[in-house]
C-alpha positions in Angstrom: -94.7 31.5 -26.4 -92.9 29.3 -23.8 -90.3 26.9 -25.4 -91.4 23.4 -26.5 -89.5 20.8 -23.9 -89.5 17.5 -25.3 -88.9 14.4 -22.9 -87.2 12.5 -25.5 -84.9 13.9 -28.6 -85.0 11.1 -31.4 -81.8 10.8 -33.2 -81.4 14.0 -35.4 -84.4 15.4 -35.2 -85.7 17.7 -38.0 -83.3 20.7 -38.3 -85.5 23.9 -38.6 -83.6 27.1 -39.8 -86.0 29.6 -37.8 -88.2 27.4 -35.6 -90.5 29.9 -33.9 -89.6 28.3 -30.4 -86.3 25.7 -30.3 -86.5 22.5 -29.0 -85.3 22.0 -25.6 -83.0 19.4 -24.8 -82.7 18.3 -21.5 -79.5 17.7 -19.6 -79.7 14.0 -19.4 -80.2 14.2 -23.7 -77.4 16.5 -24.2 -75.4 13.6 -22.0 -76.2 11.6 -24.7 -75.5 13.9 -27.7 -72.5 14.4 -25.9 -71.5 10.9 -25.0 -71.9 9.5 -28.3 -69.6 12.3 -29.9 -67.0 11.2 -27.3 -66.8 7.8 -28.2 -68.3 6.8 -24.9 -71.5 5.2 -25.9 -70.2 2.3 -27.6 -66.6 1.4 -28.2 -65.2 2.1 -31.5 -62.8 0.9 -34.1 -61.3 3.9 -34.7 -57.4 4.4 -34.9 -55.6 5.7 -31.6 -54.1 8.8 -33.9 -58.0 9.5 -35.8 -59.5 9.5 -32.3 -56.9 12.3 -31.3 -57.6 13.9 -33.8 -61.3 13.8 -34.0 -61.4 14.4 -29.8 -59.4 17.9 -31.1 -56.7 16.5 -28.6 -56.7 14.5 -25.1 -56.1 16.3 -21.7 -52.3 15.4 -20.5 -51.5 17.1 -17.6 -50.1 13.8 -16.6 -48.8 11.2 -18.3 -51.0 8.7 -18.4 -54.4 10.0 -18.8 -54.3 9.5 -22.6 -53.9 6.0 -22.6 -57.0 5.7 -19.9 -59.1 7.8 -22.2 -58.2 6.3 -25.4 -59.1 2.5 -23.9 -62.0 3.8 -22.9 -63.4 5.0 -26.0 -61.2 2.6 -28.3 -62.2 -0.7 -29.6 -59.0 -3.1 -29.0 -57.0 -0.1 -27.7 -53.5 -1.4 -26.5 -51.3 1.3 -24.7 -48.4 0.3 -27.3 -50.5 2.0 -29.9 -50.3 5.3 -28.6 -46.8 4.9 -27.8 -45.7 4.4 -30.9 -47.4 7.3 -32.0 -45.3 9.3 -29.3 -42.4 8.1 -30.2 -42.5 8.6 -34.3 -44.0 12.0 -33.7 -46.9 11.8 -34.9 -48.8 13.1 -31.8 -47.2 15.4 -28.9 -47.7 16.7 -25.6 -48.1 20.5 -25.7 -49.9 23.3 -24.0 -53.1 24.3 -25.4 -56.4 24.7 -24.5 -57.3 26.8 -20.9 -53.5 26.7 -20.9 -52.7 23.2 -20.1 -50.7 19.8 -21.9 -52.8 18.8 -24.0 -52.1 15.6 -26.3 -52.5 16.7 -30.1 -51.6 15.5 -33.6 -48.8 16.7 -35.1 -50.7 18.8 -37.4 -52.8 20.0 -35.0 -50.2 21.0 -33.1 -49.1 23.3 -35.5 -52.5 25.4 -35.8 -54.0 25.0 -32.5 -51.2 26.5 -30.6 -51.1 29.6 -32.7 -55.2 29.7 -32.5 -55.0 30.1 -28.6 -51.7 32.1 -28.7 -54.1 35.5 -27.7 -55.2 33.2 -24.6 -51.3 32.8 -24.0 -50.4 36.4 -24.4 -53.5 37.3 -22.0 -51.6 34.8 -18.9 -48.4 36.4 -20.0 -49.5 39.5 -18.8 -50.2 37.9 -14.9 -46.4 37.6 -14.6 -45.6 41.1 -16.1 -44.3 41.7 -12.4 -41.8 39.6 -12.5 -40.4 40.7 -15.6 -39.7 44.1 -15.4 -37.1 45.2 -17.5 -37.3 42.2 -20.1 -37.7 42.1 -23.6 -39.9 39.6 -24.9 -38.6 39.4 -28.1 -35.1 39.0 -26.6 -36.8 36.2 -24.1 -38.2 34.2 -27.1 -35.4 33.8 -29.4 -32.9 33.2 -26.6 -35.2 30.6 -25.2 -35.7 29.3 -29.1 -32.1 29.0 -29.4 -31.9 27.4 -26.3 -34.3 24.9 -26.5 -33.5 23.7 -30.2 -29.8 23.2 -29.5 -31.1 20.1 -27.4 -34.1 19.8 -25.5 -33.9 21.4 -21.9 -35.6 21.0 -18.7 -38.4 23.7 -17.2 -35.3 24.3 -14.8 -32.4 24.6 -17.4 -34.5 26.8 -19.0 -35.0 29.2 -15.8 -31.3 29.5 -15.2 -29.9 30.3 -18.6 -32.4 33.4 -19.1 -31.3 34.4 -15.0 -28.2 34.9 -16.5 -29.7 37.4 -18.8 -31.6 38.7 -16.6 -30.6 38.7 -12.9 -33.5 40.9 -11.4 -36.1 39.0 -13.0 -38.7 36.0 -10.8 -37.4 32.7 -12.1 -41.1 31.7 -12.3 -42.2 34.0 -14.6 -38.8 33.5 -16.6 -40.5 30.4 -17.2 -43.9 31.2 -17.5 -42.9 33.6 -20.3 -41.1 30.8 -22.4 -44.2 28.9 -22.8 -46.4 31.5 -23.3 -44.0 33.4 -26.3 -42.9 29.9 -27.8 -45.0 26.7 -28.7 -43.0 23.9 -26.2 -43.3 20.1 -26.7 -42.5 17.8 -24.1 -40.3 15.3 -25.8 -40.0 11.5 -25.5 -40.0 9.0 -23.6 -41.7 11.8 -21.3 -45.0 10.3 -21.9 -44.4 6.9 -23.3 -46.5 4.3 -22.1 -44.1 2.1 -19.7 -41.1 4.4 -19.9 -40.3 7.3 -17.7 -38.5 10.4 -18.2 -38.4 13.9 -16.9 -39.9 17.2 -18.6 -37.3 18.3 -21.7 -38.8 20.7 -23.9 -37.8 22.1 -27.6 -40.1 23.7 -29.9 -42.6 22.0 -31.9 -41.0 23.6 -35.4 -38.0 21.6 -34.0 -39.7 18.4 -33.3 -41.4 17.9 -35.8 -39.6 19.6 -38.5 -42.2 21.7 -39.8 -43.5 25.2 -39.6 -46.2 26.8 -37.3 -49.0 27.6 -39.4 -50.0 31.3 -39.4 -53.0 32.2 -36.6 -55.9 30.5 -38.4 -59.3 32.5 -38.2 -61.3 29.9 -35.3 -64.3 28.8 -37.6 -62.8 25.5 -38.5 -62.1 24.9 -35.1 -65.6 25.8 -33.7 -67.2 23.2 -35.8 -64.6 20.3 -34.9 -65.1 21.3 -31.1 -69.4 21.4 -32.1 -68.3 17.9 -33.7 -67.0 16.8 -30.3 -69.0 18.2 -27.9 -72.0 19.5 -29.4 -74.6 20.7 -28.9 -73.0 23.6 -26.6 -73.4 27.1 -26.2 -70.8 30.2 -26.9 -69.5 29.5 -23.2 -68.7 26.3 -23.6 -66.9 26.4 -26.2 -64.7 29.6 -24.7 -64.7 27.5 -21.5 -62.6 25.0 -23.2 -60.8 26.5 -25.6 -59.8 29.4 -23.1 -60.6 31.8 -25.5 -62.7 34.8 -25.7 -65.0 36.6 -28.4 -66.1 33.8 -30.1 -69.5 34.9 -30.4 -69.2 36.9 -33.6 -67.7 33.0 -34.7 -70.9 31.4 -33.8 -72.9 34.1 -35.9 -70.7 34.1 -39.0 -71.4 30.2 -38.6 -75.2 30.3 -37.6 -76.4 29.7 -41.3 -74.7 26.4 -41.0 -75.5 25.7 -37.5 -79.1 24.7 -36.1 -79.7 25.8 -32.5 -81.5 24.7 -29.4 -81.9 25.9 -26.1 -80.8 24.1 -23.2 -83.4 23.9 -20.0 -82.1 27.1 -18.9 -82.6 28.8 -21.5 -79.2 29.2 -23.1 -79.0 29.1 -26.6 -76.9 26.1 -28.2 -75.5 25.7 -31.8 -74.6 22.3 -33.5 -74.0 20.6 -36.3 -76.7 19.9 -38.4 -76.5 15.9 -39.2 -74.6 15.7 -35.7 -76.0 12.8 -34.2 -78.4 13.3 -31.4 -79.3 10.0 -29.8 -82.4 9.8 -27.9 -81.3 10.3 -24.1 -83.2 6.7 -22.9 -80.2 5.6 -25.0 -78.3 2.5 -22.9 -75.0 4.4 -21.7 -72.7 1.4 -20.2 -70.1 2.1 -17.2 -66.9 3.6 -18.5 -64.0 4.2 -16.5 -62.1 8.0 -16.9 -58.9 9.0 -15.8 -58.5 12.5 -13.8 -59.0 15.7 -16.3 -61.1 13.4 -18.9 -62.2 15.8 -21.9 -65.8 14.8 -21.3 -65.7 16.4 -17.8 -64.0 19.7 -19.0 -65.3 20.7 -22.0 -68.2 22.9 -21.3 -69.1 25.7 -18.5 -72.2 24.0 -18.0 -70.8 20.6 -17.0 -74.7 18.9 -16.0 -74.9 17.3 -19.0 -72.1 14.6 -17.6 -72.0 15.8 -13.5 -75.4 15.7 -12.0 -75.4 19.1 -9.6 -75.3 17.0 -6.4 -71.9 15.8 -7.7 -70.3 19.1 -8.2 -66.6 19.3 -7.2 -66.7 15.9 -5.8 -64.5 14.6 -8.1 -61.1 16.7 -7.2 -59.9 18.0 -4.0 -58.2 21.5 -5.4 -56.0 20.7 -7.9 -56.0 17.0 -7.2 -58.6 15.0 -9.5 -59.6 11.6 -9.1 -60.0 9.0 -11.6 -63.8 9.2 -12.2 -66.7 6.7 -13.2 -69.7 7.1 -15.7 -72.8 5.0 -14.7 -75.7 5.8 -17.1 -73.8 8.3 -18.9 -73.5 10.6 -15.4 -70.5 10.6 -13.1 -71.3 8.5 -10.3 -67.8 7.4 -8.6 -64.4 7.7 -8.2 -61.3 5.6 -8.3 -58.0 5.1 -8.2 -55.7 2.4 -9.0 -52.9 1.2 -6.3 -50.1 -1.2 -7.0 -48.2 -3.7 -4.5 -45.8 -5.7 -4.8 -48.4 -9.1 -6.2 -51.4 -7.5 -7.4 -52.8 -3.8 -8.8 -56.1 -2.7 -6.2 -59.0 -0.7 -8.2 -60.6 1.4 -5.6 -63.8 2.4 -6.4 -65.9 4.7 -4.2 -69.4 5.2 -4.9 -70.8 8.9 -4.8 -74.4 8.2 -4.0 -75.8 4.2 -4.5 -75.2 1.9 -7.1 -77.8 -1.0 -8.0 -76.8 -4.2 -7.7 -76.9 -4.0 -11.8 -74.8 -0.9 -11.7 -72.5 -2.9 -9.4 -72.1 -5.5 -11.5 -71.6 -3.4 -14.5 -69.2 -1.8 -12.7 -67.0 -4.5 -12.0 -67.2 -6.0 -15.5 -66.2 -2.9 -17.1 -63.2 -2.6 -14.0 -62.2 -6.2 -14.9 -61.8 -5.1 -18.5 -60.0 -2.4 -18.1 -57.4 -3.7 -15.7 -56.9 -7.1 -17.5 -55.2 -4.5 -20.5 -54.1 -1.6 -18.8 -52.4 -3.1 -15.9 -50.7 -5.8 -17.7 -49.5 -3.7 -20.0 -48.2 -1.4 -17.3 -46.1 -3.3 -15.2 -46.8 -7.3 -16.0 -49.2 -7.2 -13.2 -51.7 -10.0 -14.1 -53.4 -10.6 -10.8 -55.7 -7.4 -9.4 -58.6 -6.7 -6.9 -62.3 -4.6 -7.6 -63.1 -2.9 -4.0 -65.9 -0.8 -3.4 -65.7 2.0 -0.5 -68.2 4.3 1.2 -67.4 8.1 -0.6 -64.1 9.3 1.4 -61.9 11.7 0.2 -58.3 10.3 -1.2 -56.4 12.2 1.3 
């Protein structure tokens, strides 16, 4: 019997334990189910360090991107709020998940970072090249030893284990450090309105606490379900960066209820997850470059229609992105001269004059806050551009 496809999931429909065939949720209502786990269907009063926490961390390859996510999911959000945080250590910058900065409580920092250690190991093994003749048990406590005397930059860090090891690639010197040991980048790295360059020290150092053995992934599968649900095996390895987690999902399947997606592909979630129905009202929200929302499955339709694929990077260079109706429909970036701060937005496909307006409401509110606090800019300008690429 073919699958039943329903046109519109009503908030948490019926869990059935066996059904004989799952519901089907389309794309636009797993945008929703999505969306609303996210924070992005309405604003919420939610603390800056809860949110973190319940997110399971913010991408923070740069520095800024937290603050950008945080407003736009955070009812009141002022910058300071997450800077405070920084700076009292109570959330850090360290790698994670698919091997990049990730911004985590400081508990979480303490089991996450062991959980993907395996993932770490596995990228440690790219480099083996360069290390011939090391010992990486000799590399980790010298670099621990290192790095906890005072915190030391990516390049200190490179030229102390040289001397160690002449023969070795500097790069994968490197590489090695933060793959064996779990690096935080300190403050004011990171702090909103502050600048500073990358010094790293251990997290045990930082924060004065322990690393917490490698905890078994369960706990962590049903947070990520809580964030991103519903979503398939795949996604979830996708953005953890881990692998094997299919014996997870079926030790968990008696809790879990499933669904298929309209390809086909199974999904698991949480059972009184909420599941809004997708004609749901999704306003404009505007996302900095590497937003969770865009990154957290291998099947990324849900939030980037298939037209749209890849047209919000160039390479390694991401733009800032916009949600209209819950689905990625522009980019932007934000410029700043010497009088007033310039909010490009260009337009992937055509915006209504609603959408327009929208738009620019939800521009003028985020620029009022963000770029004040930034730099004490108070004037600013909306633009709207044909699609181009930033280059």
């Amino acid at each position: 019997m073919a699958p039943k496809k329903s046109t519109a999931v009503k908030t948490n429909p019926t869990p059935r334990k066996n059904p004989v065939a799952p519901v089907v949720l389309s794309a636009r209502a797993l945008g929703r189910a999505t969306l609303e786990r996210q924070l992005l269907l309405r604003r919420t009063a939610m603390s800056a360090k809860d949110a973190v926490e319940h997110l399971v961390g913010l991408q923070a390859q740069n520095t800024k991107p937290p603050y950008y996510q945080l407003f736009a999911r955070l009812d009141g959000f002022a910058p300071a709020e997450l800077a405070e945080l920084m700076e009292s250590r109570e959330v850090v910058r360290i790698v994670t998940m698919r091997s990049t900065i990730h911004l985590h409580t400081a508990a979480d920092a303490l089991t996450l970072r062991p959980l993907v250690q395996a993932a770490r190991d596995r990228e440690l093994r790219i480099f083996r090249k360069g290390l011939v003749g090391v010992e990486p048990d000799r590399l980790g406590a010298l670099a621990r030893e290192l790095v906890e005397e005072r915190p030391r930059t990516p390049k200190e860090i490179r030229e102390a284990l040289l001397v160690e090891w002449p023969d070795a690639d500097p790069q994968s010197l490197g590489v090695a450090a933060r793959c064996l040991l779990p690096l935080v980048q300190v403050t004011p790295r990171g702090v909103w309105g502050r600048s500073g360059q990358v010094a790293l020290t251990t997290a045990e150092h930082w924060l004065g606490s322990p690393s917490e053995p490698v905890p078994a992934p369960d706990a962590t599968v049903l947070r990520y379900l809580g964030a991103f649900g519903p979503a398939s095996v795949q996604d979830m390895q996708a953005w953890a960066g881990l692998t094997r987690l299919r014996e997870v999902f079926e030790r968990l399947r008696p809790r879990l209820i499933t669904f298929q997606d309209e390809n086909g592909t199974e999904l698991f979630d949480l059972p009184d997850a909420p599941r809004p129905d997708e004609d749901t009202p999704a306003p404009p929200r505007f996302l900095p470059e590497f937003d969770n929302v865009l990154l957290g499955h291998a099947d990324r339709t849900r939030v980037i229609p298939s037209q749209h694929r890849g047209r919000n990077g160039n390479g390694n260079q991401a733009y800032g992105t916009v949600l209209v109706d819950g689905f990625l429909a522009a980019i932007w970036r934000l410029g700043t001269g010497a009088e007033k701060a310039v909010l490009t937005v260009q337009p992937l496909g055509r915006l209504s004059p609603v959408d327009r307006d929208a738009v620019t409401d939800e521009a003028v509110r985020m620029l009022s806050t963000m770029t004040t606090a930034a730099d004490d800019t108070k004037a600013y300008d909306i633009r709207f551009a044909t699609f181009i690429d930033f280059e």
